[in-house]
N, C-alpha and C positions, 0 to 999 in steps of 0.2 A: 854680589855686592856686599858692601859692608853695611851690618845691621847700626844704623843710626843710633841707638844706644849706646853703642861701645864710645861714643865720639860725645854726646851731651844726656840729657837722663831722657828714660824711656819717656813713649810717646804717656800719655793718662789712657787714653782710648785706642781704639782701633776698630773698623766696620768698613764691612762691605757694601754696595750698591749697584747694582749693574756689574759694568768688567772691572770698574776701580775699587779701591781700597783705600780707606781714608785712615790717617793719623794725625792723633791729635794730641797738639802741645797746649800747655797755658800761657806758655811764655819760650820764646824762643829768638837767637840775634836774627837770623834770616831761614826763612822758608826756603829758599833754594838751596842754602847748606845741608840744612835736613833734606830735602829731596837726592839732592845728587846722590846718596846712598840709599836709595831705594831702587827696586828696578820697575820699570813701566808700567803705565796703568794703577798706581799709584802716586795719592796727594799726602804730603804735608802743608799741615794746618795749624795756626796757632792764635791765639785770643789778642795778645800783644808781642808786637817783635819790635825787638831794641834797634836793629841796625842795619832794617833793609836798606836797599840799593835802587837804583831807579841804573837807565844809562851812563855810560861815563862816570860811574860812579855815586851818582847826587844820591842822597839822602830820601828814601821813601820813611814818612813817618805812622809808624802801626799800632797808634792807639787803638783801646779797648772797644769792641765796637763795631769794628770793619772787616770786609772779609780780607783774610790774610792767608793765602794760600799758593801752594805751588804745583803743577801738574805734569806730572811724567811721560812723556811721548816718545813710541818706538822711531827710529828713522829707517825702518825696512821699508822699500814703497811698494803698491800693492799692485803695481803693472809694473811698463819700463818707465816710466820715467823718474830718475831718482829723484829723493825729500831733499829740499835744499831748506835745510833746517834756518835757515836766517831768515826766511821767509814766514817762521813761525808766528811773528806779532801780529800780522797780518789777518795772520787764520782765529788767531786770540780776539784778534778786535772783531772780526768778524760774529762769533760767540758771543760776547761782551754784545755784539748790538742783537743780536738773534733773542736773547733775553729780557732785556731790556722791550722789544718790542713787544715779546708776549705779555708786558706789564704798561704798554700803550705811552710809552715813556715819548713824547716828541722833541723834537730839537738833538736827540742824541744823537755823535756823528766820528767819526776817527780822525786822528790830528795824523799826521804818517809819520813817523812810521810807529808806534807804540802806545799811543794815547787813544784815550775816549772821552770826549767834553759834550758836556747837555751847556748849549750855545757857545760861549765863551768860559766856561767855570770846566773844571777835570774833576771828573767823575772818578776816575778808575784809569791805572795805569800798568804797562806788561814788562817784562825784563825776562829774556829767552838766552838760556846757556844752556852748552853743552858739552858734559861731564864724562862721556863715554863716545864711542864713535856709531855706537847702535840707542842714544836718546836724550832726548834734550828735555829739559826742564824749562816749563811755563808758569814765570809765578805773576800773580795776577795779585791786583791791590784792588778791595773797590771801598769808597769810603760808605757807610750805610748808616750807622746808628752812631758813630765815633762824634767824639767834640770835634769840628772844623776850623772852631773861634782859635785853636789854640794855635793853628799854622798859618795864621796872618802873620803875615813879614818874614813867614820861612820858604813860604814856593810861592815859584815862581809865576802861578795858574793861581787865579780864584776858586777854590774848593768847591765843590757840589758834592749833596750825599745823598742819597736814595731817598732815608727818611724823609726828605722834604720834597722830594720831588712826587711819593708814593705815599696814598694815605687810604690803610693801613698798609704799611710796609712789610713784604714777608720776611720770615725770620734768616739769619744767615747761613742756618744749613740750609733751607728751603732752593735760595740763593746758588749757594756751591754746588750743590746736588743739579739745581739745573743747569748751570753753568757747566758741568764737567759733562752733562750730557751733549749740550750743545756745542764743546769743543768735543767732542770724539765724532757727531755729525761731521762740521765742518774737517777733520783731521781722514774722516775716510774717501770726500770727495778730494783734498788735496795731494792724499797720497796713492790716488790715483791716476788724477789728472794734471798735478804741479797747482800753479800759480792761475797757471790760464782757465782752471774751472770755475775758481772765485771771482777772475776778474769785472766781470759785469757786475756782479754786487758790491764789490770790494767800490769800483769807477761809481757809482752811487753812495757812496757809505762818506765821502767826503761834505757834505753838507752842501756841495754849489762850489763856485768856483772863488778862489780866495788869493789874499795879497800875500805874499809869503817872500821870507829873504835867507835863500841855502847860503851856508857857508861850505866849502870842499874844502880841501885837500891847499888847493891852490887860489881861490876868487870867493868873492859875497856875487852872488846873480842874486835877482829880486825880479820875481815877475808873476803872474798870477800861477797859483797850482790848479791845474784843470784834471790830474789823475797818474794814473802809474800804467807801467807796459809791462809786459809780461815775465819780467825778470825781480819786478819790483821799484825800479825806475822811478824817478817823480815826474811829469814832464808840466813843464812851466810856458806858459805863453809869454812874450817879453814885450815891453813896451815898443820895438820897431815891430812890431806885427809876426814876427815868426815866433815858433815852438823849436824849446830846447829839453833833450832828454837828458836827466843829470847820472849819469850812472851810480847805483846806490852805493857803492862799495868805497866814494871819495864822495860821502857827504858826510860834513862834522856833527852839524848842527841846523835841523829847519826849524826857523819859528814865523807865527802871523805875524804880521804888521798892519 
């Protein structure tokens, strides 16, 4: 792969931990840019990014302060069942709350498919590409020590940030370092077992059961979200009394109501 330098200025640092390898920028437009030129098992990291991305494009904003990183994952799977790399927010959000609870954090919960909100406010959010056909990039946002004041009236979520929820707050290596351990847990029971070995946690990790309105492809449904099947599925209880499984690959846009 192509050394990330050739493409914007070298990383300041660079360190090992475990099986990853971390690099580190002070400033950088997106962490997933710099990751796709690294090969797996490898993070890019940076203090402020000018121009992350969220889905669809939206605007992640990376003030100084919050963890801003991205993480490299093989898609070889380690039985038969192949990595269906799209499924990767999932395993992130997973991670994302594995953390979180070793820091007694309550209320923290996954919006589906990519979010994590402590109640109603977003903590921390995922955006998974993939730049080769052997691995995908996981960049992870979480907001920790950052001003929050300053993205009123830019997103769409009430902000939440660690510092406040956590006192004393550990610091953001302490942070990424456990977080990379805990997605490479999560990533070896996936790429094992698929989807279906998370799902019983994954089916808890939604907070309760919630009003929610899919847009697809083709309709608005609006009905309670009670959890996902094993492909990744949302499936919705509807107001006549039955369950509907939306298949993920024709939904635009979930949000609560």
């Amino acid at each position: 792969m192509t050394n990330p330098s050739n493409r914007t200025e070298p990383a300041r640092s660079t360190r090992r931990f475990g099986i990853w390898t971390v690099h580190d920028w002070a400033e950088a437009s997106s962490t997933n840019d710099l990751a796709r030129h690294l090969p797996p098992w490898h993070i890019a990291r940076c203090e402020f990014q000018r121009n992350g991305r969220g889905r669809f494009n939206r605007t992640w904003f990376g003030s100084p302060g919050g963890l801003w990183a991205s993480f490299n994952l093989p898609l070889e799977p380690q039985g038969s069942i192949p990595v269906q790399w799209g499924h990767l927010p999932l395993v992130a959000g997973l991670a994302l709350l594995d953390i979180l609870a070793g820091y007694s954090i309550h209320g923290a919960r996954l919006r589906w498919p990519n979010d994590l909100l402590v109640g109603k406010s977003k903590l921390a959010g995922i955006l998974v590409e993939r730049p080769a056909s052997d691995m995908a990039v996981v960049g992870i946002g979480i907001n920790i020590f950052n001003d929050i004041a300053v993205l009123k009236g830019k997103v769409q979520d009430p902000p939440a940030r660690l510092a406040d929820l956590l006192v004393p707050c550990p610091g953001i290596d302490d942070i990424m370092e456990c977080l990379a351990h805990a997605l490479k847990d999560e990533w070896n029971v996936f790429s094992t077992t698929g989807l279906s070995g998370l799902l019983p946690r994954l089916n808890k990790a939604w907070g309760g059961r919630t009003a929610v309105s899919v847009l697809t492809d083709d309709a608005t449904i609006e009905g309670i979200f009670e959890g996902i099947t094993d492909d990744g599925s949302p499936v919705l209880f509807l107001s006549d009394g039955s369950r509907k499984t939306i298949p993920a690959i024709s939904i635009t846009r979930l949000t609560e109501v």
